[in-house]
C-alpha positions in Angstrom: -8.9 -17.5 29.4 -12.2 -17.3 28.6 -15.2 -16.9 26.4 -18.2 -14.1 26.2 -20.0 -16.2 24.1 -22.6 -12.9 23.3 -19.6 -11.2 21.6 -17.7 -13.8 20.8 -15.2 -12.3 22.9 -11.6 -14.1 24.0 -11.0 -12.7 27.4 -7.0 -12.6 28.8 -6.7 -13.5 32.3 -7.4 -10.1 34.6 -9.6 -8.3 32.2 -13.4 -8.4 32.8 -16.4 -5.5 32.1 -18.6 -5.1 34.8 -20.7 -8.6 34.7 -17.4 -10.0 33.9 -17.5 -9.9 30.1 -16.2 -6.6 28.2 -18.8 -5.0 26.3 -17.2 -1.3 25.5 -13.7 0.2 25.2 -14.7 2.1 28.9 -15.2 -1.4 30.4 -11.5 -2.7 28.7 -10.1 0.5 30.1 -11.1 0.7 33.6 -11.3 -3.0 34.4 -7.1 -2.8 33.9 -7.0 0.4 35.9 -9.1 -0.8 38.7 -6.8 -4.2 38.7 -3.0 -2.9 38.2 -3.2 0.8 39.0 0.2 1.2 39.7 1.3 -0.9 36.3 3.7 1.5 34.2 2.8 0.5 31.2 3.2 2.9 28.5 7.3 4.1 28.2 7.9 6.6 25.5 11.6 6.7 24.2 11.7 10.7 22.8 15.1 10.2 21.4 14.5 6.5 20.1 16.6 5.6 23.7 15.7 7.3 27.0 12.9 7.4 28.6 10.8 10.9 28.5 7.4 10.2 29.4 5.6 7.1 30.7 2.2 6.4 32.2 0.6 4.2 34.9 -2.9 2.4 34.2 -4.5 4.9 36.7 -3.0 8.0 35.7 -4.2 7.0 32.2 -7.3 6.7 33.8 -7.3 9.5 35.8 -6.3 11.9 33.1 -8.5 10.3 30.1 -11.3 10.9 32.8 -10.4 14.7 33.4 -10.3 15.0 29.4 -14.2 13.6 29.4 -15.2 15.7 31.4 -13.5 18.8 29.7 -15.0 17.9 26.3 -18.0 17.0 27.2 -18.4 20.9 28.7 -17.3 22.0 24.9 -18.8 19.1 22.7 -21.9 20.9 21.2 -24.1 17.4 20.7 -23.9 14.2 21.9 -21.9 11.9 20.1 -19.7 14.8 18.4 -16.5 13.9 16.4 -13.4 15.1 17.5 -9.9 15.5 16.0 -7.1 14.3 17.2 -3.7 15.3 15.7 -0.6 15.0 18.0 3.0 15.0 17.7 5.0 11.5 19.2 4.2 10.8 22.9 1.8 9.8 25.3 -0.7 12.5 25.3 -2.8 10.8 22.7 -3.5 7.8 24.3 -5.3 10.1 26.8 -6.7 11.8 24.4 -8.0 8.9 22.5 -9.5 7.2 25.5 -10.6 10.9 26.8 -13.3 11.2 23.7 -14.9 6.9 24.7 -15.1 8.3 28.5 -17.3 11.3 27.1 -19.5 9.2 24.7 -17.7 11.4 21.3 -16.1 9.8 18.6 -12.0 10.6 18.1 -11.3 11.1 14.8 -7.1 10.5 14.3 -5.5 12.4 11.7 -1.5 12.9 11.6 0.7 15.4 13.5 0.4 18.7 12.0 2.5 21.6 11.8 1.8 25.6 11.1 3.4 25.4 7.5 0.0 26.4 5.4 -0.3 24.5 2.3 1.2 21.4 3.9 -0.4 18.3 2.5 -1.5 17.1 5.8 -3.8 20.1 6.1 -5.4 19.3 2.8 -6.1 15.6 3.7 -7.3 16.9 7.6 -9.8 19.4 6.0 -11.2 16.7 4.5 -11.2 14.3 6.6 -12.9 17.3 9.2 -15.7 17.6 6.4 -16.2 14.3 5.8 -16.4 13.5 9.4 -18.6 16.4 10.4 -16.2 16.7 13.5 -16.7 20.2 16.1 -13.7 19.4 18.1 -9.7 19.5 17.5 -7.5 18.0 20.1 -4.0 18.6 20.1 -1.3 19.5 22.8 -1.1 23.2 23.6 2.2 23.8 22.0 1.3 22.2 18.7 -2.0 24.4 18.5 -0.4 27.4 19.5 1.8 26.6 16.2 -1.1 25.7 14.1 -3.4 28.6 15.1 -2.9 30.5 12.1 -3.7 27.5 9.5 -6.6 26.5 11.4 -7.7 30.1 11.5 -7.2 30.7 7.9 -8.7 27.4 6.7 -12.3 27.5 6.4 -12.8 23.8 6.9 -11.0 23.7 10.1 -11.9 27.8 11.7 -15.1 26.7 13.2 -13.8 23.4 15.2 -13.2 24.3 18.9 -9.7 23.8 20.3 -8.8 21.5 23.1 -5.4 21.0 24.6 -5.7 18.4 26.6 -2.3 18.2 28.0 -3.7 21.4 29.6 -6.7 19.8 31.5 -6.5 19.9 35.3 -6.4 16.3 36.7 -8.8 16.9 39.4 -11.8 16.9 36.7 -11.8 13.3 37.0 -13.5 13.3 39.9 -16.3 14.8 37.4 -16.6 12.4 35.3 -20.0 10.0 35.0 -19.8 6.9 32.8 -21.7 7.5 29.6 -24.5 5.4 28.1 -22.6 3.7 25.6 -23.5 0.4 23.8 -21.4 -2.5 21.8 -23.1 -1.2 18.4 -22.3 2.0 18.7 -19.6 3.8 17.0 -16.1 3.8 18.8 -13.8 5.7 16.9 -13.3 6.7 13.0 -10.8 5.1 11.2 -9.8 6.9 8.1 -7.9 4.9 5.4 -4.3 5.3 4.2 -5.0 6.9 1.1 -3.1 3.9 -0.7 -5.4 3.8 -3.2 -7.9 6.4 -3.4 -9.5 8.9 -1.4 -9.8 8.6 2.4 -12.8 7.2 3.3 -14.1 6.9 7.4 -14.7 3.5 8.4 -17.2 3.3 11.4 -15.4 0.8 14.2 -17.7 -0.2 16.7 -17.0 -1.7 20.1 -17.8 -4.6 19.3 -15.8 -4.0 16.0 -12.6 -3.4 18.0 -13.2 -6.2 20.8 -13.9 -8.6 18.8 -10.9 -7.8 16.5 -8.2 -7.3 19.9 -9.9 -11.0 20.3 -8.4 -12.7 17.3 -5.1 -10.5 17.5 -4.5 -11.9 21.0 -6.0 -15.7 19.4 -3.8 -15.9 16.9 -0.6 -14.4 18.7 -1.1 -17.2 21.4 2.0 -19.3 22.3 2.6 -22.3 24.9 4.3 -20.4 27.3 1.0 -17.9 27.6 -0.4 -21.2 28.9 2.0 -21.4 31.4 0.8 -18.3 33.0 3.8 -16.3 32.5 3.3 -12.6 31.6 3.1 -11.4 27.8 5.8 -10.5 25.9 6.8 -6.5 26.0 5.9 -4.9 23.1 8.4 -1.8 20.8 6.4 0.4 18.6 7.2 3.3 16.3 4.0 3.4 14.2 2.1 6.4 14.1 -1.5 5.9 16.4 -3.2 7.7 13.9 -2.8 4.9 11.2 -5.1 1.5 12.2 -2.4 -0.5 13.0 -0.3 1.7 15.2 -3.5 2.8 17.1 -4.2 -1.2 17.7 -0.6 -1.9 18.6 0.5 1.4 20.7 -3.2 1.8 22.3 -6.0 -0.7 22.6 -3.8 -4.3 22.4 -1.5 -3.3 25.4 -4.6 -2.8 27.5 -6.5 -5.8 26.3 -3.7 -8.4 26.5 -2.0 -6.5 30.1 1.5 -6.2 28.5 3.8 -3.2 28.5 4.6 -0.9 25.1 7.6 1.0 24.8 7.0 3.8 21.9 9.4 5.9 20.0 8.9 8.5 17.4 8.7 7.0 13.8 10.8 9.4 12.5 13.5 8.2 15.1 12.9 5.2 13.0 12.7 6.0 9.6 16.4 8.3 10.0 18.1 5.6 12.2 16.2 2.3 12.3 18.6 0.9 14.5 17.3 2.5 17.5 13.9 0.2 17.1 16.2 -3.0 17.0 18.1 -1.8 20.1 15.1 -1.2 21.9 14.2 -4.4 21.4 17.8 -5.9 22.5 16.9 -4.3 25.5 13.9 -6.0 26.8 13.8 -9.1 26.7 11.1 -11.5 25.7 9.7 -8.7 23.1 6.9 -8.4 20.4 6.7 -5.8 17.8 4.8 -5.2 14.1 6.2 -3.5 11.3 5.2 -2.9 7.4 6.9 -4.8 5.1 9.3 -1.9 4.3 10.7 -1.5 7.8 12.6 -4.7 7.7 14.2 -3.6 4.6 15.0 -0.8 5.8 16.6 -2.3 9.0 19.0 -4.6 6.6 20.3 -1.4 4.1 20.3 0.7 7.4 22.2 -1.4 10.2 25.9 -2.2 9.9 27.5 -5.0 10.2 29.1 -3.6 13.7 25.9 -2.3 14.5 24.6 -6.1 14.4 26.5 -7.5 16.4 25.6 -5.3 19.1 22.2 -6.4 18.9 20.5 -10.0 21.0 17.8 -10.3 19.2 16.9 -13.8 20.5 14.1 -13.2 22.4 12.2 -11.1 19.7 9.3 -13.6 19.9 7.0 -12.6 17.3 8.2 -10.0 14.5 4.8 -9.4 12.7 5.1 -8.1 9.3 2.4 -6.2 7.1 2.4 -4.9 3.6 0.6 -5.6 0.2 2.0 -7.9 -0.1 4.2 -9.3 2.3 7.9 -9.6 0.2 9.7 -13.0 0.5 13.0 -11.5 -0.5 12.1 -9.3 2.7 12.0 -12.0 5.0 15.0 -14.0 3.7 17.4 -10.8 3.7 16.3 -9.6 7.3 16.6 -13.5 8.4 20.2 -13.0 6.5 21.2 -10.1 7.9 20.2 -10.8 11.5 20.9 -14.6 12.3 24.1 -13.3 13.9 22.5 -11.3 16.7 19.8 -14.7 17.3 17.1 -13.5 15.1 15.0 -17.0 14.4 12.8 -17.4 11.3 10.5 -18.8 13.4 9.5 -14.8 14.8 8.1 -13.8 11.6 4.8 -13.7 11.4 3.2 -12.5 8.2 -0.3 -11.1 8.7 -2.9 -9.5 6.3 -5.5 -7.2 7.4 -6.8 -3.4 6.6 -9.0 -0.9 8.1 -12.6 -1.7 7.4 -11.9 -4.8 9.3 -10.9 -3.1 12.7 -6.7 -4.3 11.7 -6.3 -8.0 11.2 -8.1 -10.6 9.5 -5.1 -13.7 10.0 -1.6 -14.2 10.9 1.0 -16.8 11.3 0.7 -17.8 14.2 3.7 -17.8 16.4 6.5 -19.6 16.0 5.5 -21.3 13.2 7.5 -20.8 10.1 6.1 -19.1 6.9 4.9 -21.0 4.4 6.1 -19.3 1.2 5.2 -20.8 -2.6 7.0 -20.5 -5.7 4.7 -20.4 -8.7 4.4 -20.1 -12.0 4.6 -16.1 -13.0 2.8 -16.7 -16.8 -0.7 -19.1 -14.6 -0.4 -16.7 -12.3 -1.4 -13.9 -14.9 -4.4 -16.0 -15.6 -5.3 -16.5 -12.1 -4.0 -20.2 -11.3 -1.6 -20.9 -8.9 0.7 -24.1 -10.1 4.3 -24.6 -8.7 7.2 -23.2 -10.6 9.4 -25.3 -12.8 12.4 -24.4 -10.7 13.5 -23.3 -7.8 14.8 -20.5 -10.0 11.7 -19.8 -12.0 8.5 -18.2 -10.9 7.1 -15.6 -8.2 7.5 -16.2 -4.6 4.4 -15.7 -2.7 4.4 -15.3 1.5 1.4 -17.3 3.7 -0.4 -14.9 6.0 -2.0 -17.9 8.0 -5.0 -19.6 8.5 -8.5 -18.4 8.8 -9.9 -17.5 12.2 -12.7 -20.1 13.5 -14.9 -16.8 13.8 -13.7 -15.2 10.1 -14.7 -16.0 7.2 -12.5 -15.6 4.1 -13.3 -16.7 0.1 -11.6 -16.2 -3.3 -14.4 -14.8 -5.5 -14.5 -14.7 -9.1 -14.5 -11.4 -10.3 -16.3 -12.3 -13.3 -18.9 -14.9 -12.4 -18.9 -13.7 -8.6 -18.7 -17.2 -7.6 -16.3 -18.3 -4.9 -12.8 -20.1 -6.4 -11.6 -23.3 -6.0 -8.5 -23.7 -4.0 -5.4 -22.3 -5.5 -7.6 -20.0 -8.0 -6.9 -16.4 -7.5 -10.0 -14.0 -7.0 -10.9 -11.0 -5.0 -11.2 -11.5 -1.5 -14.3 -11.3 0.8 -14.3 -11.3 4.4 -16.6 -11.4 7.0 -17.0 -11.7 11.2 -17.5 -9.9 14.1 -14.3 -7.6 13.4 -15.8 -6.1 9.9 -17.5 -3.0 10.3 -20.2 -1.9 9.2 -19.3 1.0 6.3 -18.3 4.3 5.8 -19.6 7.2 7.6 -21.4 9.4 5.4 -20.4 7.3 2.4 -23.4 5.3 1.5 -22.6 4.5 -2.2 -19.3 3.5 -1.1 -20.5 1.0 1.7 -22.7 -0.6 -0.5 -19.8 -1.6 -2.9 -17.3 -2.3 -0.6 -19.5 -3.8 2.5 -22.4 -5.6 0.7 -20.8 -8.1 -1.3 -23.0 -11.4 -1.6 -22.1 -15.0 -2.6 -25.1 -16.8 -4.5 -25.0 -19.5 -2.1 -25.1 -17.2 1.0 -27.9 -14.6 -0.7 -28.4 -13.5 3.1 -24.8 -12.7 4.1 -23.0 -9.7 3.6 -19.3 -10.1 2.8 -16.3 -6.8 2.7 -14.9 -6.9 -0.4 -11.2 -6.1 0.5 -10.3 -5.3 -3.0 -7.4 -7.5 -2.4 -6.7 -10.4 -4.8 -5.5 -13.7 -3.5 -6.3 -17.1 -3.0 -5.9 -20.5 -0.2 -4.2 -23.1 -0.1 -3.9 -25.5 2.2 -6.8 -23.5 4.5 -4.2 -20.2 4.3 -4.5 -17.2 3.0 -1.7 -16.0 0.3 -2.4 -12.1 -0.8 -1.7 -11.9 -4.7 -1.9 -7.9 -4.6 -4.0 -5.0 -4.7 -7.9 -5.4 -7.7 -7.1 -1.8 -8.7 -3.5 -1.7 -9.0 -3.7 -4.5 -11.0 -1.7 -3.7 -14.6 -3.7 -5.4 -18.0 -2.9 -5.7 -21.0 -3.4 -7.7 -24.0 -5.7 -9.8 -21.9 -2.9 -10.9 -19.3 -3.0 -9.9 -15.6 0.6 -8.6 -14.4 1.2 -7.4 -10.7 2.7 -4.0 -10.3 4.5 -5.1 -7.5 6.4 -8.2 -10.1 7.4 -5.2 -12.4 8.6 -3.1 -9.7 11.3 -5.7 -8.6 12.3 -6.7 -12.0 12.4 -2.5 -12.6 14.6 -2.4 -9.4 16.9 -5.4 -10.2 17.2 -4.2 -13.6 20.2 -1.8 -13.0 22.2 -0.6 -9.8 21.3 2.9 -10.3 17.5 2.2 -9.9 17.2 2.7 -5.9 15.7 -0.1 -4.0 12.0 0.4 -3.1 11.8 3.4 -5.5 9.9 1.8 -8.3 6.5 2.2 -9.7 4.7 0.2 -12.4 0.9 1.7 -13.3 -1.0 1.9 -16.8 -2.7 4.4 -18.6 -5.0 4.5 -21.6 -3.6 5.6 -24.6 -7.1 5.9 -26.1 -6.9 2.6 -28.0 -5.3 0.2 -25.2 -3.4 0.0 -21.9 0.0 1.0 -22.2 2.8 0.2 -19.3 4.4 3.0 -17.4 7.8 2.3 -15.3 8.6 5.4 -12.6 12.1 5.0 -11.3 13.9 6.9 -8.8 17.7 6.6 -9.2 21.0 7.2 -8.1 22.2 8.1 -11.7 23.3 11.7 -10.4 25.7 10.2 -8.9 26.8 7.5 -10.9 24.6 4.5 -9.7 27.4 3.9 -6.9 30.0 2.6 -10.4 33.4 3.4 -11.3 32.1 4.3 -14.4 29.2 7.1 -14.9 25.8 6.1 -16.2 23.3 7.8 -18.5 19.9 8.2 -18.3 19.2 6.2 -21.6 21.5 3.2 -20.4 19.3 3.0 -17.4 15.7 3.2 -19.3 17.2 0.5 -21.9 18.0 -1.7 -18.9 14.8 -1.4 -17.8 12.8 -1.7 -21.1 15.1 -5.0 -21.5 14.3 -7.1 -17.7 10.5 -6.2 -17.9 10.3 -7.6 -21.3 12.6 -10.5 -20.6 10.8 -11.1 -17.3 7.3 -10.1 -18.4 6.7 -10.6 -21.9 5.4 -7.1 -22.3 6.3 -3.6 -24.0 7.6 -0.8 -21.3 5.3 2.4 -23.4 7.0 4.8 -21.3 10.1 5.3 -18.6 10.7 8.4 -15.9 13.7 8.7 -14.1 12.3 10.1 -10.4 14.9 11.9 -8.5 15.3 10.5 -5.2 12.5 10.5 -2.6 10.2 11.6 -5.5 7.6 8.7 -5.2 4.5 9.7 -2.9 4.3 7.3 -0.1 1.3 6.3 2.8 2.7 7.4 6.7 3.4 3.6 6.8 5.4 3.2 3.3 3.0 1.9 1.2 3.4 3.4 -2.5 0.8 5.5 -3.8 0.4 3.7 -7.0 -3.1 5.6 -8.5 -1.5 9.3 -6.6 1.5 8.4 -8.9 -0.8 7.6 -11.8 -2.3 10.7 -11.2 1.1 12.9 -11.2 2.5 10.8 -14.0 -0.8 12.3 -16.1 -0.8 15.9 -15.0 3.0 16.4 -15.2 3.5 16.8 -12.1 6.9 15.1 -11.8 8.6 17.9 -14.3 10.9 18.5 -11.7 12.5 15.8 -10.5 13.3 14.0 -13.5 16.8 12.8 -14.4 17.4 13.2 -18.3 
C-alpha cells in the first residue's frame, strides 16, 4: 500500500493516476481498466439469484466513454448537472461514471415511474430546481414510460433526455479526457430527507478519494497483508442513496474486489435472497442499515437458516441512527447456526456531507456496547447502569480516523465535552465537503462550525448527538429529533422501543415518538402502527383503548413522562427514507395536518 501524501490518499495495491497517485474519479476509473480489463467485476442478480447482467472493467470503460461523449454533444455548458434516475441494474454505473468522463456533474435521484403525482416526482422536481440540472439520464424503456410526467411537469419539461443504454459503443473512440481537477465538484449528493428538506451536498474528488481512503483503512484485516484478494462484496442498496453509490460503485473500483448487486426490493419482500447470496461466495463483505438485519431475523425461517454458511461473511457493516444493540444480539441469535460470528459486525457512523463514513469498527473486532444510566443520560452524562437489567444500551461505532477529527460540543457553551459528556458532534478531514450547492445559509450553519480554541478551523456540525469514550465514538441520536420536556432530554428512539415492547399488537419497527407545542409547553406524541385488526396475533381480540393504555403505562413507567396523545397507524402507515430510516419531523408534520385520518385504528 501506499501513501499520496498531497491528498492524503491510501492507495490499494494496482491502483495508480497517471504520476502514480489518484487525483480524480477518471484517474481511479481508468487506471483499473487499463490494469484488469478483462476483470468481471460487477454481477447483477435481477431475480435476487441468477445472474442477468454483469460488466467487465473495460466494457465499463468503454461504454461510460461512449456516454461522455454522447452528453457532452447535448450538455448545453460546461460543467452541466445531470439526472440520473434508473431502475435496478448496471446501467447506472455507466451512467454515473459517463457524466466524470465528460466533466458534468450526475445528479442521483430514485427510479421513477410514469404514475403522475408520485412522491418521487415531487422530491425529483426539486431536487432538478435546486440543482439547476439540463440533463435526465435514464434507460430508454423507463423514459419512454415517464415521457408524459416529465412532459407535463414544468420543472422537469425543459431537461433533455438521454438513454444511455441506447448509446453506440463505438463513440468511445471519441472521447478526450476532460480538464478536471481534485477541487472540483464530482457528483451531487442529495440527502435522505430523514429530517428535513433535501439539501445537495457538493462531493469533490478529493472529497470521495479521500473518503474511499478511510473506508478501505478502516476495513483493513491481516489477511489483506498477506496479499490475498479482497473479500467479494453483496449489495442491494439503492446507488442513488450515499451509501449504496459508495458500496455498489466507487469502493469496488478503488479497493479491486467484485460486487454482486440485486434489486432492494428483491430484498425488502424476501430478504433471504441477500443472505443466500452471500452463502454463495465465499469470503464476502456487505453493509446494511440497521433495519435490514431485523428484518433478516422476522423474515428468515428457521429452515431457511440452516441452509445458509454464513461463516465467511467477513465484515457485516451496519448503519443507522443509531445503531440498535438489540439488533445485533438477535441477528447474532438468530444466525450463529449457519456460522455467523459476532466478530463480523461492524458498526459504523457516517452521513452525506461527509462523502459516507466518518469511523467504523474495524474488522473483526467485537463491538463495544455500554449500558448506561437512562435518567444521566437525559442530562447529557454517560455513567454505567446500576444493572445489567437497568439502563440504555448504547453500540461503539469505532475509533477516530488519524486524518478525522471528531468532538462532543456543548450545545450551550459551544465548548468541546469532556469524555463521556454527550454534545453535538463536529467533524472535520479531508472527506467533509465543502456545503450545499446553492444553499449558502445552510452551509454556513451546518459547515462553519468553530471551536474557541481552533477560531481558524471549520468543523460540520453533523447534528448528531453523541459522545467518546475510550477514543470511540458512541452516537446518542439525532439534535432535532430530540423530545424535551420539563427540562429533561428523552430520545425518540428510547420511547419507540418502550412503545413497541409495550403490547404485542404494536408492530416491531412501527413506532414513532415526536413533540409538539401545545402553545404553553411540549407535549409527547406516540404514533403506533398495529396489528389490532387482526387481534395482535392473541387468542383473545384487543381494543384500541387496551393498546393506547398499554402504551400510556410503559412510557411513563420507563420514562417518567406523560404520553399527551396516542394514534393507532394502520400498517405500513409510517413514512420511511429509501434506506428505512423513519421520517420523524415528515411524521410531525402529518401528525399536525391530519394527514393520517385514514389509517387510524379506533
Amino acid at each position: 500500500m501506499r501513501t499520496d501524501h498531497q491528498h492524503s490518499i491510501l492507495l490499494p495495491e494496482g491502483v495508480a493516476g497517471e504520476h502514480g497517485a489518484l487525483t480524480t474519479l477518471i484517474d481511479l476509473c481508468r487506471s483499473r481498466a487499463a490494469a484488469e480489463p478483462d476483470r468481471k467485476s460487477f454481477v447483477f442478480l435481477g431475480d435476487g439469484v441468477d445472474e442477468s447482467d454483469s460488466l467487465t472493467l473495460a466494457e465499463l470503460d468503454r461504454h461510460a466513454r461512449a456516454i461522455a461523449v454522447t452528453l457532452l454533444k447535448q450538455a448545453p455548458t460546461a460543467r452541466a448537472c445531470a439526472l440520473l434516475s434508473y431502475p435496478p441494474g448496471l446501467e447506472f454505473h455507466a451512467a454515473f461514471l459517463g457524466c466524470i468522463y465528460a466533466g458534468l456533474i450526475p445528479v442521483p435521484v430514485a427510479p421513477l415511474d410514469g404514475t403522475r403525482g408520485n412522491a418521487k416526482w415531487t422530491r425529483v422536481e426539486s431536487i432538478a430546481a435546486s440543482s439547476e440540472s439540463r440533463l435526465f439520464l435514464s434507460t430508454g424503456p423507463m423514459l419512454a414510460a415517464a415521457e408524459p410526467v416529465l412532459t407535463g411537469t414544468e420543472g422537469l419539461a425543459q431537461l433533455d433526455r438521454v438513454a444511455t443504454d441506447e448509446v453506440h459503443p463505438d463513440l468511445a473512440l471519441q472521447w478526450t479526457p476532460p480538464a478536471i481537477a481534485a477541487e472540483m465538484v464530482a457528483y451531487l449528493q442529495y440527502s435522505s430527507g430523514s429530517t428535513g428538506v433535501p439539501k445537495g451536498v457538493a462531493i469533490t474528488h478529493s472529497n470521495v478519494l479521500n473518503n474511499l481512503s478511510l473506508i478501505y483503512d478502516s476495513t483493513r484485516r491481516p489477511a489483506d497483508d498477506t496479499g490475498l484478494p479482497r473479500p467479494s462484496s453483496v449489495s442491494w442498496l439503492p446507488p442513488h442513496h450515499n451509501m449504496g453509490l459508495i458500496c455498489n460503485v466507487l469502493e469496488p473500483l478503488f479497493t479491486g474486489r467484485d460486487v454482486t448487486l440485486l434489486p432492494t426490493m428483491t430484498f425488502v419482500q424476501r430478504p433471504l435472497t441477500w443472505l443466500r447470496a452471500i452463502s454463495r461466495l465465499g469470503r464476502a463483505d456487505s453493509c446494511a442499515p440497521n433495519f435490514a438485519y431485523d428484518l433478516c431475523v422476522r423474515r428468515v425461517s428457521d429452515a431457511q437458516r440452516r441452509e445458509l454458511d454464513l461463516s465467511r461473511w467477513e465484515m457485516a457493516l451496519v448503519g443507522g441512527e443509531p445503531v440498535r444493540a438489540d439488533t445485533l444480539d438477535r441477528f447474532c441469535t438468530a444466525f450463529a447456526e449457519a456460522g455467523f460470528r459476532r466478530g463480523a459486525l461492524s458498526p459504523a457512523y457516517g452521513l452525506a456531507e461527509a462523502t459516507v463514513m466518518v469511523t467504523a469498527v474495524p474488522v473483526g473486532q467485537r463491538p463495544v456496547v455500554l449500558r448506561v444510566d437512562s435518567e444521566a443520560l437525559t442530562a447529557g452524562e454517560v455513567r454505567p447502569a446500576a444493572s445489567a437489567l437497568d439502563g440504555r444500551e448504547l453500540v461503539g461505532c469505532g475509533p477516530i480516523h488519524p486524518l478525522s477529527t471528531a468532538v462532543a460540543v456543548d450545545p450551550e457553551t459551544g465548548k468541546p465535552c469532556d469524555e463521556d459528556e454527550v454534545g453535538e458532534i463536529f467533524v472535520s478531514g479531508p472527506s467533509v465537503a465543502s456545503g450545499y450547492l446553492n444553499a449558502p445559509k445552510e452551509s454556513a450553519e451546518t459547515f462553519m462550525g468553530t471551536l474557541p480554541d481552533q477560531p481558524g478551523e471549520r468543523l460540520l456540525r453533523t447534528g448528531d448527538l453523541g459522545f467518546l469514550h475510550s477514543g470511540e465514538l458512541f452516537i446518542t441520536g439525532r439534535a432535532k429529533d430530540l423530545i424535551i420536556i420539563a427540562g429533561a432530554n428523552h430520545y425518540p428512539q428510547d420511547i419507540e422501543a418502550t412503545v413497541e415492547a409495550s403490547h404485542p399488537a404494536v408492530r416491531e419497527f412501527g413506532a414513532c415518538a415526536v413533540s409538539v407545542d401545545d402553545g404553553a409547553h411540549e407535549r409527547l406524541i406516540v404514533l403506533a402502527e398495529t396489528t389490532a385488526a387482526a387481534g395482535g396475533g392473541s387468542e383473545e381480540p384487543v381494543t384500541a383503548q387496551e393498546i393506547k393504555q398499554e402504551i400510556r403505562r410503559a412510557v411513563h413507567a420507563g420514562h417518567r413522562i406523560q404520553v399527551h396523545d396516542v394514534v393507532l397507524l394502520k400498517p405500513g402507515t409510517l413514512p420511511l427514507t429509501t434506506t428505512g430510516k423513519l421520517q420523524r419531523r415528515d411524521s410531525r408534520d402529518r401528525y399536525l395536518g391530519g394527514s393520517f385520518e385514514a389509517a387510524l385504528i379506533e
